[in-house]
ZAMARGU-4260 file (C-alpha; in steps of 0.2 Angstrom, whole numbers, plus 5000, padded with zeros to 4 digits):
<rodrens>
0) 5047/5110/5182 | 5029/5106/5185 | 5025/5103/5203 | 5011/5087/5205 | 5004/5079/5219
5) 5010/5060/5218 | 4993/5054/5224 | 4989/5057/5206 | 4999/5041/5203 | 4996/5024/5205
10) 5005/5019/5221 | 5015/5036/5227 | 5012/5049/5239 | 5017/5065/5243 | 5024/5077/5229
15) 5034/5074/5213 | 5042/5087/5201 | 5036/5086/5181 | 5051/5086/5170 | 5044/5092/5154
20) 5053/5081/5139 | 5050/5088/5121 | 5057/5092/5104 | 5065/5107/5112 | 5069/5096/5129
25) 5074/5078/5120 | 5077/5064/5130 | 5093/5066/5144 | 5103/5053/5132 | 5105/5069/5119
30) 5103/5055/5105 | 5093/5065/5091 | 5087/5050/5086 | 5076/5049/5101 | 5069/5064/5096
35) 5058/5059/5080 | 5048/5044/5093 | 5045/5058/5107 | 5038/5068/5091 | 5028/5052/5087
40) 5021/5049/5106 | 5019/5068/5107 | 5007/5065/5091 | 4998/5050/5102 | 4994/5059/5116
45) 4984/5072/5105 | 4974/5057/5097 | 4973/5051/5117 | 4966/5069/5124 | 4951/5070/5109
50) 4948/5052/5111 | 4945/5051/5128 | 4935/5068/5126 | 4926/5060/5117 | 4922/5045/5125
55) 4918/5054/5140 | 4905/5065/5129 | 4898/5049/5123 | 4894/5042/5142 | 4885/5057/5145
60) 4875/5057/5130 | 4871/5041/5124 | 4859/5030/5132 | 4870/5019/5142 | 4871/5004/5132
65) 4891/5007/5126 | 4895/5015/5142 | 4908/5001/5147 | 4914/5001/5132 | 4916/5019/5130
70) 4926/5020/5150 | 4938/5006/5140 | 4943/5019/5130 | 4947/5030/5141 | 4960/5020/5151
75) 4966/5016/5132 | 4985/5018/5133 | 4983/5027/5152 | 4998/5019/5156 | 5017/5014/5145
80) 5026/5001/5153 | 5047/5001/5147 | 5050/4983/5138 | 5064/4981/5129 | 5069/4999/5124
85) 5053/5002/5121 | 5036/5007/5126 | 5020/4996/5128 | 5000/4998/5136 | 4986/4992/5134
90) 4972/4995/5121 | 4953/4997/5120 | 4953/4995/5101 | 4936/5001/5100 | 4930/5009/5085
95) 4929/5026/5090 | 4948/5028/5100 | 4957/5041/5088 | 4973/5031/5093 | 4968/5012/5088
100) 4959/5018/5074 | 4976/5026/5068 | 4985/5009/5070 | 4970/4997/5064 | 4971/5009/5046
105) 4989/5007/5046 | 4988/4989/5045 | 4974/4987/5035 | 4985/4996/5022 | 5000/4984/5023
110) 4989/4970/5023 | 4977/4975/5007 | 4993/4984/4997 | 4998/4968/4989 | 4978/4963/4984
115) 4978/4982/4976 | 4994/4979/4968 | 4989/4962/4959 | 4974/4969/4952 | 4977/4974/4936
120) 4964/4985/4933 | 4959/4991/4951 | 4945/5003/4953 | 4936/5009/4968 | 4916/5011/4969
125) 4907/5020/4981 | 4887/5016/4981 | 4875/5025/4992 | 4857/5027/4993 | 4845/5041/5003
130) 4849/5044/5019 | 4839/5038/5033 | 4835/5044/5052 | 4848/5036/5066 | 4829/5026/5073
135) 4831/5016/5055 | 4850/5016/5054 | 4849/4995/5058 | 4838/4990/5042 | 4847/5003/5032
140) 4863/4996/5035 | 4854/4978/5033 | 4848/4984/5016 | 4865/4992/5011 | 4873/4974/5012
145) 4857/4963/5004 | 4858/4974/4989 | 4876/4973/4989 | 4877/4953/4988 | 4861/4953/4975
150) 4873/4961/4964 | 4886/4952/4969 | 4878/4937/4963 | 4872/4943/4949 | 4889/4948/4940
155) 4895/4930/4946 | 4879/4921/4938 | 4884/4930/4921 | 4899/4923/4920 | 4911/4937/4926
160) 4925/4936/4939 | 4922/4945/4954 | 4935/4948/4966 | 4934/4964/4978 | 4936/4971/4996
165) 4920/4978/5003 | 4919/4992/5016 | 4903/5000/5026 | 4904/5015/5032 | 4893/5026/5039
170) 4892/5047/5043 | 4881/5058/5050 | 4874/5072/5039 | 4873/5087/5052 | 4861/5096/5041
175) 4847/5087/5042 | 4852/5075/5056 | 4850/5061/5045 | 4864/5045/5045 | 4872/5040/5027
180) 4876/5025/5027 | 4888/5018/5011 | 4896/5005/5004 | 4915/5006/4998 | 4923/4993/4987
185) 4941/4990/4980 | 4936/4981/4964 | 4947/4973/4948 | 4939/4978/4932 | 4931/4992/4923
190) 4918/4985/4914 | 4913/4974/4932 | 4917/4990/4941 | 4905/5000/4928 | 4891/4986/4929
195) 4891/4985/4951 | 4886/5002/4948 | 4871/5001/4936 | 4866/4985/4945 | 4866/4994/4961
200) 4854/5005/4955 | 4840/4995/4947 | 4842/4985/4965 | 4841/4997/4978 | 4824/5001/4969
205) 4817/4982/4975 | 4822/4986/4992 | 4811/5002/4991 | 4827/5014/4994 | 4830/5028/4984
210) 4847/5031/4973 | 4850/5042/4963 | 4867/5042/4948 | 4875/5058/4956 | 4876/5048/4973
215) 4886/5036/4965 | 4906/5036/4959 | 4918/5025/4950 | 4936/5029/4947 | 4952/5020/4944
220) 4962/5016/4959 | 4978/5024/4966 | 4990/5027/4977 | 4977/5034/4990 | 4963/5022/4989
225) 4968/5010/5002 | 4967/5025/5015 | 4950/5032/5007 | 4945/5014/5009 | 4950/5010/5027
230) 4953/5030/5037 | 4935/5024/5046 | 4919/5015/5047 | 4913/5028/5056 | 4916/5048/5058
235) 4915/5051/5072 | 4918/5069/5072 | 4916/5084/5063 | 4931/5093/5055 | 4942/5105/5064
240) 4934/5122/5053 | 4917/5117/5061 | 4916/5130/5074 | 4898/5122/5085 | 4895/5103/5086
245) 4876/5102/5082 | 4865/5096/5100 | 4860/5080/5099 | 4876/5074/5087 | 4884/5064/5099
250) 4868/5053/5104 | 4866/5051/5086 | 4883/5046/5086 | 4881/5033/5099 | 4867/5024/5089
255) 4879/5023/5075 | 4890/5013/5086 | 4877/5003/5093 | 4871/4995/5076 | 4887/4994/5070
260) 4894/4986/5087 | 4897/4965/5081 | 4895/4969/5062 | 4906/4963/5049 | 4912/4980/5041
265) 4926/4971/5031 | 4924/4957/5017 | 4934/4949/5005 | 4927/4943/4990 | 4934/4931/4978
270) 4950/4929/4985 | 4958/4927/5006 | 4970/4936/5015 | 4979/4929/5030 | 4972/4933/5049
275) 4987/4925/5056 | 4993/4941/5061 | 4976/4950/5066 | 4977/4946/5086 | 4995/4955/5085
280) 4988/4971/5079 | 4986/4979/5097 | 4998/4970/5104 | 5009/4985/5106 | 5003/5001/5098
285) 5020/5010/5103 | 5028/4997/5094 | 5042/5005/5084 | 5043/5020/5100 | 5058/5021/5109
290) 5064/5023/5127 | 5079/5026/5135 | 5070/5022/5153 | 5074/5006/5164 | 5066/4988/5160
295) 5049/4989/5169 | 5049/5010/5170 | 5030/5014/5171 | 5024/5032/5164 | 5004/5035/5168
300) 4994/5048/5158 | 4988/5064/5167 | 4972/5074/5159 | 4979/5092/5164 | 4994/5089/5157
305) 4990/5081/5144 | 5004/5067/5143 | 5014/5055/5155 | 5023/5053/5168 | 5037/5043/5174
310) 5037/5035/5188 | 5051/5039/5203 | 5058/5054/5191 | 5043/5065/5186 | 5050/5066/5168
315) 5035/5070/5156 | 5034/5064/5142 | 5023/5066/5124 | 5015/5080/5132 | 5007/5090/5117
320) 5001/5109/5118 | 4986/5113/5108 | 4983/5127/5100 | 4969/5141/5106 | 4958/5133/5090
325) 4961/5116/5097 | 4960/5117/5116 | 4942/5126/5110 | 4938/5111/5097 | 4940/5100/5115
330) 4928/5113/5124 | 4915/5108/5110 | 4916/5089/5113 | 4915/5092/5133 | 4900/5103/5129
335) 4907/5118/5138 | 4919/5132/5133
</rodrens>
C-alpha cells in the first residue's frame, strides 16, 4: 500500500491508499486474461513517463514556439475513463508523444499492408543527400521533396508506371550536429526502383546538394518494410546504449519539429487509400485494453508513481518500474541525474 495525498486528484481531498495492481498483483476479478492488458497498459505508461520527459525537456529548451503543443502532450492520456469494459482518454497525437506515435505506426501498417501485398515486385528505396545545419533544415527539406517529384516526373514522362508511397524523415547526426534529412519510398518495380535511384543522383546535383552512391540503397521489400517505412518521421531520441545526451540536442530537436509542424510527410503516388478511417485513429488509444472497473470509473496519471490511479479505491494501475539504466536514461532527458 502506497499512502497519497487525494489533493493529487482531481476533485478529492484528504488521503487515499495506492493499491498496486500488476503481473504479480492482477486485477481482484483473478481472470488471467486480464492479465496480458494490464501488461499492455503497464507498457503505456513507460512510453507516457519518456514522453512526457521529454516534452517537458523540449519546453525548457526550445524557443517557445511549440510550447503549447509540447504541454498537450504531456496531459496525453493523463487520465483513463471506464467505457464499456474498457479504458478511454484523451490524445495529443503530436508527433513526438512515444504513445501515439506507437498507435499512428500500427495503423499505418494495417492500412499500407494490402498496397505492399499487391505489388508484385515491391522494393523500398531510401535517397539522401549531405547533411545540412538545423538553421537550413526548411529548404533542405523543401529540396528533398523538389528533387523527389523531378524524378517522379520523369520516370512517368518515359513511359513507366510509377506507383509508390513516399515517407520524409528526418534525424539528427550527434557528431557533427548536423540534421539528415531522407526520403523513404515503398516502390513496385526493379528496374523503376533501380532508375529513382540513378535519377536522384544526377538531380540532387541541379539543386546544388551533394549525393553521394554509398548514401543511397535499394532492396526488395519484406515483411519488415512497412515498420522501416512508418516507425517515425522523426527520432526523437537517441538510443538507450547512448549513455550522455549531447548539449544542445533538444533545441535542435525542436527545430526539427518546427519545420516539419503542417508538412505532408506521407504521399501516395499512383494509386489512393481510403481516409475514411483516419479521424478514428485516436479515438481511443486503449482500444482493445480492458477493465473490470465500474461504467464512468476515472483513473488519473501520477509522475512519482509512474501510473494511475483509481478513483474512490486507490487501485493503481499500469504502474511500470524502470530499471537503474532506465530511470538514469530519464535523468538524461530532465537534464539532471
Amino acid at each position: 500500500m502506497i499512502p497519497i495525498p487525494r489533493a493529487s486528484i482531481p476533485g478529492t481531498r484528504s488521503y487515499v491508499s495506492i493499491t498496486r495492481t500488476s503481473r504479480q498483483n492482477p486485477i481482484p476479478d483473478g481472470r488471467s486474461s486480464y492479465t496480458a492488458d494490464l501488461i499492455r497498459l503497464s507498457k503505456r505508461a513507460r512510453g507516457k513517463d519518456l514522453s512526457d520527459t521529454l516534452a517537458r525537456r523540449l519546453i525548457r529548451d526550445g524557443d517557445g514556439t511549440l510550447a503549447k503543443q509540447y504541454r498537450d502532450t504531456v496531459d496525453c492520456s493523463g487520465t483513463l475513463t471506464s467505457r464499456d469494459g474498457r479504458w478511454e482518454s484523451r490524445y495529443c497525437r503530436h508527433r513526438w508523444c512515444i504513445t501515439c506515435s506507437k498507435i499512428r505506426t500500427a495503423r499505418l501498417i494495417d492500412k499500407y499492408q494490402p498496397t505492399l501485398e499487391g505489388m508484385d515486385d515491391p522494393y523500398f528505396v531510401t535517397l539522401s543527400f549531405q547533411n545540412v545545419y538545423p538553421e537550413a533544415l526548411p529548404e533542405a527539406v523543401d529540396d528533398t521533396i523538389r528533387v523527389f517529384n523531378s524524378c517522379k516526373r520523369s520516370i512517368r514522362y518515359l513511359g513507366s508506371e510509377f506507383v509508390a508511397v513516399r515517407v520524409l524523415e528526418v534525424t539528427i547526426n550527434n557528431r557533427d550536429h548536423t540534421v539528415h534529412p531522407h526520403i523513404h519510398v515503398l516502390i513496385n518495380g526493379a528496374d523503376t526502383a533501380k532508375a529513382l535511384r540513378n535519377l536522384w543522383l544526377i538531380r540532387c546535383k541541379k539543386y546544388g546538394r551533394k549525393a553521394h552512391s554509398r548514401g543511397q540503397d535499394v532492396r526488395p521489400a519484406n515483411g519488415k518494410t512497412l515498420i522501416e517505412l512508418f516507425k517515425y518521421s522523426v527520432k526523437g531520441l537517441p538510443k538507450l546504449k547512448d549513455r550522455a545526451i549531447p548539449s544542445g540536442y533538444f533545441a535542435t530537436l525542436d527545430l526539427v519539429f518546427q519545420c516539419l509542424k503542417g508538412r505532408r510527410l506521407i504521399q501516395t503516388i499512383g494509386f489512393t487509400v481510403s481516409d475514411a478511417e483516419a479521424d478514428d485513429a485516436f479515438d481511443d488509444l486503449t482500444n482493445g485494453i480492458r477493465t473490470s472497473e465500474a461504467e464512468g470509473t476515472v483513473a488519473v496519471w501520477l509522475d512519482g508513481i509512474r501510473g494511475w490511479v483509481v478513483d474512490g479505491t486507490g487501485e493503481l494501475i499500469g504502474a511500470y518500474d524502470p530499471s537503474d539504466k532506465y530511470q538514469k536514461y530519464l535523468a538524461s532527458v530532465r537534464g539532471f541525474a
